[in-house]
Structure formats: C-alpha cells, structure tokens
C-alpha positions in Angstrom: -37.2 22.5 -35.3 -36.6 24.8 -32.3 -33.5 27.1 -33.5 -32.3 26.6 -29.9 -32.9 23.2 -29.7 -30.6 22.3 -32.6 -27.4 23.4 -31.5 -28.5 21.6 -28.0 -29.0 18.2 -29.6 -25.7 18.9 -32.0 -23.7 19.4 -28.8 -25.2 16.4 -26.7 -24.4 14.3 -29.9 -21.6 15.2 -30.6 -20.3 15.0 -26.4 -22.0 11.3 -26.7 -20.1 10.3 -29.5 -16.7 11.4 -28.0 -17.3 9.9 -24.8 -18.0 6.3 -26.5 -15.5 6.5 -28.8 -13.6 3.2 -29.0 -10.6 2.6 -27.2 -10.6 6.5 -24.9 -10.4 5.2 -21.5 -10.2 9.0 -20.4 -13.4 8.5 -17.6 -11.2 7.7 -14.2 -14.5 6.6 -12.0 -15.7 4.0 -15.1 -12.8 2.2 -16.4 -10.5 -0.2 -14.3 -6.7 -1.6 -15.2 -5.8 -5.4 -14.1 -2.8 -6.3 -14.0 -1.8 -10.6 -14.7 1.4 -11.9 -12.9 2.2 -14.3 -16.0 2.3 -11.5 -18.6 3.0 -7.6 -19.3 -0.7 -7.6 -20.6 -3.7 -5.5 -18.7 -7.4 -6.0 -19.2 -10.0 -2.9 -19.4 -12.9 -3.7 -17.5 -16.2 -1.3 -17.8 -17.5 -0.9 -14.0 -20.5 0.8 -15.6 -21.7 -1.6 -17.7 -20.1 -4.5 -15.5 -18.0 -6.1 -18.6 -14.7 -7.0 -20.1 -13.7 -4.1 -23.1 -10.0 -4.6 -24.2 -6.4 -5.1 -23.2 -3.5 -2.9 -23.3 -0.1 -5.1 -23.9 2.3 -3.0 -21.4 6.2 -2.3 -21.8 7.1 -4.4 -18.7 5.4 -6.5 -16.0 3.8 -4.1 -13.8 4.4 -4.5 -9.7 2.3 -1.2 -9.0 0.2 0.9 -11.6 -1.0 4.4 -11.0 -4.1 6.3 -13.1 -4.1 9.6 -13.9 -7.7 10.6 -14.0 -7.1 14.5 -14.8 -3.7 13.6 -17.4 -5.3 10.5 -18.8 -2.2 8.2 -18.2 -1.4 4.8 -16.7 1.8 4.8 -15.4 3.8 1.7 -13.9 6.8 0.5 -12.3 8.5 -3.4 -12.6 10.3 -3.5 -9.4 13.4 -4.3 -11.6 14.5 -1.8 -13.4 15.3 2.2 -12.9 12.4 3.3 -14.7 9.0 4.9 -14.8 6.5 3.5 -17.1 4.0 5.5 -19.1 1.2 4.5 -21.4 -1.3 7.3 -22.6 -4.5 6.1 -22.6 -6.0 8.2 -25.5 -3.0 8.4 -27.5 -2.5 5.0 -26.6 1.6 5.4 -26.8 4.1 4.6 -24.8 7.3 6.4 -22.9 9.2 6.2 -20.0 11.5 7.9 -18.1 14.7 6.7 -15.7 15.4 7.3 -12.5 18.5 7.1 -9.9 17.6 3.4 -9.1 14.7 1.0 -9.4 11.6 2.4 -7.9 9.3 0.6 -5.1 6.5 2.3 -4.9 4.9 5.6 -6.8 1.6 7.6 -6.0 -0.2 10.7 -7.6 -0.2 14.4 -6.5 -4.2 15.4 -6.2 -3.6 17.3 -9.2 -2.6 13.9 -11.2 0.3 16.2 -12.7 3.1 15.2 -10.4 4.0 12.0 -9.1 6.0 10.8 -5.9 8.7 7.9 -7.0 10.0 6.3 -4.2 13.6 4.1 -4.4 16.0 3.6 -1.7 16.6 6.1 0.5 15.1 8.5 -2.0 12.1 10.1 -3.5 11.7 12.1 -6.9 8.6 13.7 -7.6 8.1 13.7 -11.7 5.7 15.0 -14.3 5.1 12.2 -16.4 2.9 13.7 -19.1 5.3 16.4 -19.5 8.7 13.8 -19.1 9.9 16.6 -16.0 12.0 15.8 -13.0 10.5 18.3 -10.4 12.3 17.9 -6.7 14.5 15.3 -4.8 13.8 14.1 -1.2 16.8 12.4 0.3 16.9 12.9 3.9 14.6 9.5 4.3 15.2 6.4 5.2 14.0 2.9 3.6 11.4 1.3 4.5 9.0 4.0 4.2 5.3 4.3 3.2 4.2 7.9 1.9 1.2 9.9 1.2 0.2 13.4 -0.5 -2.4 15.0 1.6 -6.1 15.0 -0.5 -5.7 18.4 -1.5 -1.6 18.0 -2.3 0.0 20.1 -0.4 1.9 18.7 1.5 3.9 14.9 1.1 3.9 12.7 4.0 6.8 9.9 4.2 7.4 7.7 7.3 10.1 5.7 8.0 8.2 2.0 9.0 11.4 1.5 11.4 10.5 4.6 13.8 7.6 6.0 12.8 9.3 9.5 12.0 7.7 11.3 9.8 9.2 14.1 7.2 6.1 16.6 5.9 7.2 18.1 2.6 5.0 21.1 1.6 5.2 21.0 -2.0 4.9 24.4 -3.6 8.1 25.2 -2.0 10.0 22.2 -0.1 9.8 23.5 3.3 10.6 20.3 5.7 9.1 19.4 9.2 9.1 16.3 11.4 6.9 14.9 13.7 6.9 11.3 14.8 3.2 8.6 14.5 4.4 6.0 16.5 7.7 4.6 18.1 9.5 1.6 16.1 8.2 -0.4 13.5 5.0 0.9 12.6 2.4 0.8 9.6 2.1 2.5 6.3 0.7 5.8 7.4 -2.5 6.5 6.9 -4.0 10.3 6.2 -7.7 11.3 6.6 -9.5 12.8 3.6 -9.3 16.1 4.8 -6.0 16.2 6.3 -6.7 16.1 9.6 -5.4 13.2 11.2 -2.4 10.8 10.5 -2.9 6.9 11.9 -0.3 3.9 12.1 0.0 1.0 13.8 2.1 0.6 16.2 3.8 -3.0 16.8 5.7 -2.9 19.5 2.3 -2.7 22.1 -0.5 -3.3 19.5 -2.3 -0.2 19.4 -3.3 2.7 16.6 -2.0 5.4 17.0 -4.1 9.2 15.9 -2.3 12.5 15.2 -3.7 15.6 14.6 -2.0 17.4 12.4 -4.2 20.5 12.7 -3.1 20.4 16.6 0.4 19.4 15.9 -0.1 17.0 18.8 -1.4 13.3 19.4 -5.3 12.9 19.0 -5.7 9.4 20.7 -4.3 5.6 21.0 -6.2 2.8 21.0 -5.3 -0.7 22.1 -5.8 -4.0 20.6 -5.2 -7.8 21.8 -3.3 -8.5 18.9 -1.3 -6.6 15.8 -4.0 -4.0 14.4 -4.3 -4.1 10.7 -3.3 -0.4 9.0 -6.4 2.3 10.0 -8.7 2.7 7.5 -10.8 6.1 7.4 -14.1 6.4 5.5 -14.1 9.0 2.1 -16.3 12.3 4.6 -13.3 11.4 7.0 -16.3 10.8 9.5 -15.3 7.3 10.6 -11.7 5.5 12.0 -12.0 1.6 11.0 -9.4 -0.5 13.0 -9.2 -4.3 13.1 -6.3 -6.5 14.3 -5.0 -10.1 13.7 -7.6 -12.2 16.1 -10.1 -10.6 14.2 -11.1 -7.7 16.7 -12.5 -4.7 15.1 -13.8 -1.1 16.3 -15.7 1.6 14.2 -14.3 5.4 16.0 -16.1 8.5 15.0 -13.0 10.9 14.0 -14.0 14.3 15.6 -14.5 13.0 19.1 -12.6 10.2 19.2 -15.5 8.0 20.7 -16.0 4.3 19.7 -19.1 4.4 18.6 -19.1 0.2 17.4 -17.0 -2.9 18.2 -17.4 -5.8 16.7 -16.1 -9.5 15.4 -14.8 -10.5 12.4 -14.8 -14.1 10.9 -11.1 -14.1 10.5 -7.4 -11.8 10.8 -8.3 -8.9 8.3 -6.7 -8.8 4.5 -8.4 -5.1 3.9 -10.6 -2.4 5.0 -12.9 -0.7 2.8 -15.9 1.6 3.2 -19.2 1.9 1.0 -22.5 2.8 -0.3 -22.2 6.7 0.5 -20.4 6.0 3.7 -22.5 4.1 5.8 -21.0 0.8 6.3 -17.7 -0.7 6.8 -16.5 -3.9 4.5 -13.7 -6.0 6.3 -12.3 -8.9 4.1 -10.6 -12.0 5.7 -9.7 -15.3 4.7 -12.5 -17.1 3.3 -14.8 -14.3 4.0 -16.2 -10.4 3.6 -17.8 -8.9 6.7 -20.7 -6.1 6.2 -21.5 -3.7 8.7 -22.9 0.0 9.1 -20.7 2.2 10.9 -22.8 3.9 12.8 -25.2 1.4 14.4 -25.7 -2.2 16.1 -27.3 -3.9 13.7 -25.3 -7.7 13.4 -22.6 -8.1 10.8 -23.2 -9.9 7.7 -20.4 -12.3 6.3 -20.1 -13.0 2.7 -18.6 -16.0 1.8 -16.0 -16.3 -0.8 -15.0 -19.0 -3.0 -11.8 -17.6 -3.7 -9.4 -15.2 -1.6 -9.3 -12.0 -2.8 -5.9 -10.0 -4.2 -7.1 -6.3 -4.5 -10.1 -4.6 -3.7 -11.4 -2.0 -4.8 -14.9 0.2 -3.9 -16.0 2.3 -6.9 -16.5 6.0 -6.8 -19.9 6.4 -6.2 -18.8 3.6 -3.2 -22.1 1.0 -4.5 -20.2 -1.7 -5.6 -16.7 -3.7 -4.8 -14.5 -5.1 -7.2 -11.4 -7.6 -6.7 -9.3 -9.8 -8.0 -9.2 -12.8 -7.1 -6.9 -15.7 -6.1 -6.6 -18.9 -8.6 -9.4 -17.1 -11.1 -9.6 -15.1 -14.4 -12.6 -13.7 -13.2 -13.3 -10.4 -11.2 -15.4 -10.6 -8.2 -18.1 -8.2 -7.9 -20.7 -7.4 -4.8 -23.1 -5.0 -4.4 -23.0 -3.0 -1.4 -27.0 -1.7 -1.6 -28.3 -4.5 -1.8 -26.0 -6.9 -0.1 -25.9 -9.6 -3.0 -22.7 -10.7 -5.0 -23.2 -10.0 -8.4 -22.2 -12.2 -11.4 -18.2 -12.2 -11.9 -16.4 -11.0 -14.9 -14.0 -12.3 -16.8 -10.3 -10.3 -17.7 -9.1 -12.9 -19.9 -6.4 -13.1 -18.0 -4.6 -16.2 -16.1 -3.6 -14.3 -13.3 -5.0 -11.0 -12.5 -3.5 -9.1 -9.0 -3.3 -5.0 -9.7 -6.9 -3.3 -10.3 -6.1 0.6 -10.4 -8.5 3.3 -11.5 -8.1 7.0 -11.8 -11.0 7.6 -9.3 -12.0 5.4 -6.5 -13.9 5.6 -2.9 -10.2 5.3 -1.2 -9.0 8.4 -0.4 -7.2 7.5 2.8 -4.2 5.5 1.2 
C-alpha cells in the first residue's frame, strides 16, 4: 500500500473511532440534553441520527441547563439552592460550586469558559471547568434578563422594570448605561453581530431597536397588542416581531424596512428561524406557522397534536426539535422539506429543557 496512504487511513481511523466512542458527548451541534420535571434524570438524544442514546442521572432537578460546546460540560441550576451544577460530559463526573444565593438564571461566555450567574440583585461570572470565581456585578436590579454579545465582549443586563441597561466589557469591567425601552420591558434581545439591542416595550405595545454601533435608537415599531420578545435571524439579516393577537412583521435589520407582514394562527409561544436563514417559524397554540422572510409567498401552518415546551432549530438550521406537552416523545419537523418527521422517544415522563452546546439561536 501507498506509504502515504497508510498513515492517512491510520489517522481517519483512529479520529472515527474517538468520535464514536461510547458515552463522549463532546460534538455540541449533534447531541441534545432533556431535562423531565418528575426526575433529576436527562435523556441524550442523537439529532444526527434522529434517536434516543442514553441518560445522565443529574445531582439535582435542573430549572435551566447550559452546554459547553468548547469545555465539554453541562452545567445546571435548581432554582433552590446556592449552587452551580456541573457534570463533565467526557469524564462523566460531577462537581459543583456555591454561590452568594440561589441562582435564577445562567448563560455562556462565547468562549464557553466563563459563565454569567445571575441571583438577586447580583451576577457572578464563574469558570466552571476550572471551579474559578472571576468578577462580581452588583449595581443591578432584579428582574433582569442578560446577554454576552456573540463575540463576548461585552455583558448586557437589563433591568425588565425600566429597561436600563448596564454594558459590562469583560476583559476589564468598564461600566456604561444606556436605556431599551421605558418601564417594564422584555428580555433583551442582541443581534448576532452586535449591532442592535431589541425589547418590548409594554407600556404602548411596540419594539423597540438600538443601535449600539450609533449609541442611539435605530427604530420603534408599533403593534395592536403586547409584541412577543424580537427575534433576529443567525446572518443578523432579519427582525422577526409578533404580538399577542397574532400580528407579525418580518424587518430587514440594515434599513429598517418591513419587508413582510403577516398573520399568525394564534398569540405566539416562540420565534425561530431556519433552513440557512430563509424562513421564519412562529409557534402558537395548537399550531407552527412557516414562512420565508424575504417574500410573499402564503404561510404554512403545521398542526400540532401537542403544545410544545422548548424549541429548538439545529445548527445547520434544517430541522426543529421540541418538547412537548403531555408526551415522552420529541417532536421533530423538517424545515426543507416542510414535513414533520417521526417523533422520538426520551424515555422520559416529562421532558421541558432541550439544551445543546451549538444551536441556530444566537440572538438569546
């Protein structure tokens, strides 16, 4: 054999045989983490292969859970106690680390090395891997909804009361305001590529846009009822908004120009975006409606047997998974083709969380 083609085929091998070895869960776009609400207990789906693999028995009954694609770690909170909860998913061992009180939300730095813990009044960013306490943010108040940009530098936490909003850079802490929104407003919502910051705002039903590159206020626009939290697609191209009676507009981000409006079959439950960034999924009660983004071709409404917990659109943005209320079972639809594909069961009697380490959301 070709002396040059024997190391080639060693190496492919030997690469093959790591990345299928049993029980590594170290690829962040192909394995997803459900959470049940009657145990501690999280199945391991395979989105590539479309089946149920395993399940990890957790420390403690997860209310949010966090991958880390680059650090190969699921981490989790309870909503009970002060605590961080680790499991590495190579090693497969568990740790965890406490905090000043019990944590309501956390989220990853882009590098998946540092992650943002919020509690009351109060955020600590952490290392988990490394079991480091990094920085302190207390000059916030609860509610708040926060964000680290797409490239991590900076952390973006707004108070849902006011809509003030504290940017921390993160190399060195450096603190600026600026304000999306008057009163109670949304969770904030950041474009891919940092460009704009979008809430809802309650008091006069509207959306409104920040630039952040201008330092100044990009746009409003105004709906007939409570708009949904924005939704921008994964190129940062495209502004997806939708409010309660079901009215919904598609706004090309540079310009600001609606470029689609549109009706949905209900009051939206989530916005999602798809198949390389071309059409816009809107889920409401009983119901997913289908659309491309960028032209006036009619909707398409899915019906669903079951309403759906948390959705999720893959990396490579062809197909949608969810849980789904009152089933074991995992829906799945194909966004190419339009069909609903066959479910798959977690084994679980309740499943609600579905995290990955790599998904088509950027935006939240």
């Amino acid at each position: 054999m070709n002396k040059i083609l024997i190391p080639l085929l060693t190496s492919l091998l030997t690469f093959s045989a790591y990345a299928d070895i049993e029980g590594r869960y170290d690829d962040g776009a192909r394995w997803a983490f459900i959470s049940d609400d009657d145990s501690k207990n999280v199945a391991v789906i395979d989105t590539f292969t479309f089946s149920y693999t395993d399940q990890i028995e957790l420390k403690a009954k997860p209310i949010h859970l966090e991958v880390s694609d680059v650090q190969d770690v699921l981490v989790y909170i309870d909503g009970q106690t002060p605590t961080v909860y680790v499991y590495d998913l190579v090693k497969k061992t568990h740790w965890q680390m406490e905090m000043e009180s019990v944590p309501t939300e956390i989220t990853f730095h882009a590098d998946e090395a540092q992650l943002a813990v919020a509690m009351k009044d109060r955020i600590d960013i952490i290392k988990p891997l490394k079991r480091e306490y990094i920085a302190t943010i207390t000059d916030i108040k609860s509610p708040f909804s926060m964000n680290f940009d797409n490239g991590g530098y900076n952390l973006y936490v707004s108070e849902s009361k006011s809509g003030k909003t504290l940017i921390y850079r993160n190399h060195d802490g450096q603190r600026s305001y600026i304000n999306v929104g008057e009163g109670n407003v949304s969770e904030l919502t950041l474009s891919p590529d940092a460009r704009l910051a979008l809430t809802s705002q309650y008091k006069d039903n509207s959306v409104v846009v920040w630039d952040l590159s201008m330092e100044m206020e990009f746009n409003t626009f105004h709906f007939d009822s409570q708009p949904w939290r924005p939704y921008v697609s994964s190129d940062s191209e495209y502004i997806v908004l939708a409010s309660e009676s079901g009215q919904a507009q598609v706004i090309e981000s540079w310009g600001g120009e609606v470029v689609k409006e549109l009706k949905l079959t209900g009051a939206p439950k989530s916005i999602r975006t798809g198949w390389i960034e071309t059409m816009g999924i809107i889920e409401s009660k009983g119901a997913l409606d289908i659309f491309e983004l960028s032209t006036n071709t009619p909707v398409q409404s899915v019906s669903l047997k079951n309403d759906l917990r948390e959705v999720v659109v893959v990396s490579d943005s062809k197909t949608l998974f969810a849980t789904q209320e009152g089933s074991s079972k995992l829906f799945v639809y194909d966004i190419r083709t339009n069909k609903v594909l066959k479910e798959i069961d977690t084994k679980l009697a309740k499943p609600h969380l579905l995290a990955m380490g790599i998904t088509n959301t950027v935006c939240h």
